[in-house]
C-alpha positions, 0 to 999 in steps of 0.5 A: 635358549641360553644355559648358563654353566659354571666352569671351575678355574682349572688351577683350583683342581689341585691344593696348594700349599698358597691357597691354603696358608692364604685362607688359614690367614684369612681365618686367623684374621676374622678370630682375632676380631672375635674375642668369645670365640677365642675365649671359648676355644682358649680359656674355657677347657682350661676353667673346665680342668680347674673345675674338675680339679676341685670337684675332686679336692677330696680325692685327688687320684680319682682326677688323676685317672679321668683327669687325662682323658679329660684333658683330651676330650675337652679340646675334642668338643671345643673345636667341634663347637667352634669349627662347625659354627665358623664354617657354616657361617661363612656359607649362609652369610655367602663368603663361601660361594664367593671364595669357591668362585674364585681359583679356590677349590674345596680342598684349599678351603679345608686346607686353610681351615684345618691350618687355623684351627689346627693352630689355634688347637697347638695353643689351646692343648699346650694351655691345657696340657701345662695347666694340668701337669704343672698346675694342677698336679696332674700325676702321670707316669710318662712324658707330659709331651705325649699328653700334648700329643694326644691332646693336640691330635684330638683337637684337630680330630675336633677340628675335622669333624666340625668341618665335616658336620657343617655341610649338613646343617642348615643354620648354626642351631642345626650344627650345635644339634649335631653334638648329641648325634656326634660327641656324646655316644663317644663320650659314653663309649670312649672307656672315661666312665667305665672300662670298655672290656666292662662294656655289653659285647654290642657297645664293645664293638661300637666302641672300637670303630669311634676315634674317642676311644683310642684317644682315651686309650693313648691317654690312659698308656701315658698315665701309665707307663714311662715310656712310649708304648707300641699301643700308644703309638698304635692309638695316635696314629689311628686319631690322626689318621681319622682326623685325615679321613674326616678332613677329606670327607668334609672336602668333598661334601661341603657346599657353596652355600646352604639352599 
């Protein structure tokens, strides 16, 4: 009787910076020839703020206060959307199981994604952030570069979570079925309708654990104030450091290919 084993290349234990930069290449690559996912990643946050804008022609303080949170949460689902439906791509189409057998581990590939994407969210958050404030009139107390901040660590945030969720779904229509299970309690909870002090003491709760209420929170402290607060700088780093869990989660949950 032959058992037929599968012996990973020794050099694929470790992440390298190569690996990765050369999978986030590859990525980059595969986009450039896919001119509706650039679209939707790029030009659709963007129409979405014009949208919000006008929607609110008649009060223009009422786009101030959610105006910013928008401009964080946008990015957020953009990249969700897009990540989750390009990564499981690449495993039911085979790319994946094919890269995984060469010297690539798990972590270059989340690596060499989260680089990508983490590039594409630079671009798709400096639109939005320049659309709003310049455009738009946005009024905000602090520095329009906080609000970039913001926006770009709630991208990769997306970006993260996207990755994470892809391993569990079956096909892209699963991965979009995750949306309702992953985005939209944050979206009710993150304090953008109504403050979260306001909130049943349970919700309050509930919400203090989700990464989108510290986004908005970080969002809310540069409308507010003119310079960088303690809580700000408490609020980006708690996103950011989620972004980093999620990252990790999705490397060691993600599979060659989907059974």
């Amino acid at each position: 009787m032959t058992t037929n084993t599968t012996t990973a290349h020794p050099a694929a234990k470790a992440l390298t910076l190569s690996r990765a930069t050369a999978t986030a290449a590859r990525v980059l690559r595969q986009l450039r020839h896919d001119p509706r996912t650039i679209a939707l990643m790029l030009v659709i946050p963007c129409l979405m703020l014009v949208l919000l804008r006008y929607v609110f022609d008649g009060s223009p303080r009422t786009f101030d206060s959610i105006g910013a949170s928008l401009l964080g949460i946008f990015p957020l689902i953009t990249m969700f959307l897009v990540t989750s439906i390009a990564t499981l791509r690449e495993r039911t189409s085979g790319t994946l199981e094919r890269l995984l057998a060469m010297p690539l581990g798990k972590g270059d590939l989340i690596a060499g994604y989260a680089l990508a994407f983490g590039a594409l969210a630079i671009i798709q958050s400096a639109l939005a952030t320049g659309l709003a404030v310049w455009f738009l009139g946005l009024d905000v107390t602090g520095s329009p570069w906080l609000l970039l901040l913001v926006a770009l660590l709630d991208a990769l945030l997306g970006t993260a979570l996207g990755l994470f969720v892809s391993a569990f779904a079956a096909s892209e229509f699963q991965a979009v079925q995750f949306m309702p299970a992953v985005i939209f309690p944050q979206l009710l909870l993150c304090g953008l309708f109504t403050p979260r002090s306001d909130m049943h003491p349970a919700l309050k709760a509930f919400s203090d654990v989700l990464p989108m209420s510290y986004a908005v929170d970080g969002m809310n402290e540069v409308l507010r104030h003119t310079d960088m607060t303690t809580t700000f700088v408490r609020d980006a780093l708690i996103v950011a450091g989620c972004a980093l869990l999620v990252l990790g989660l999705g490397a060691a949950t993600l599979r060659r290919r989907t059974l």
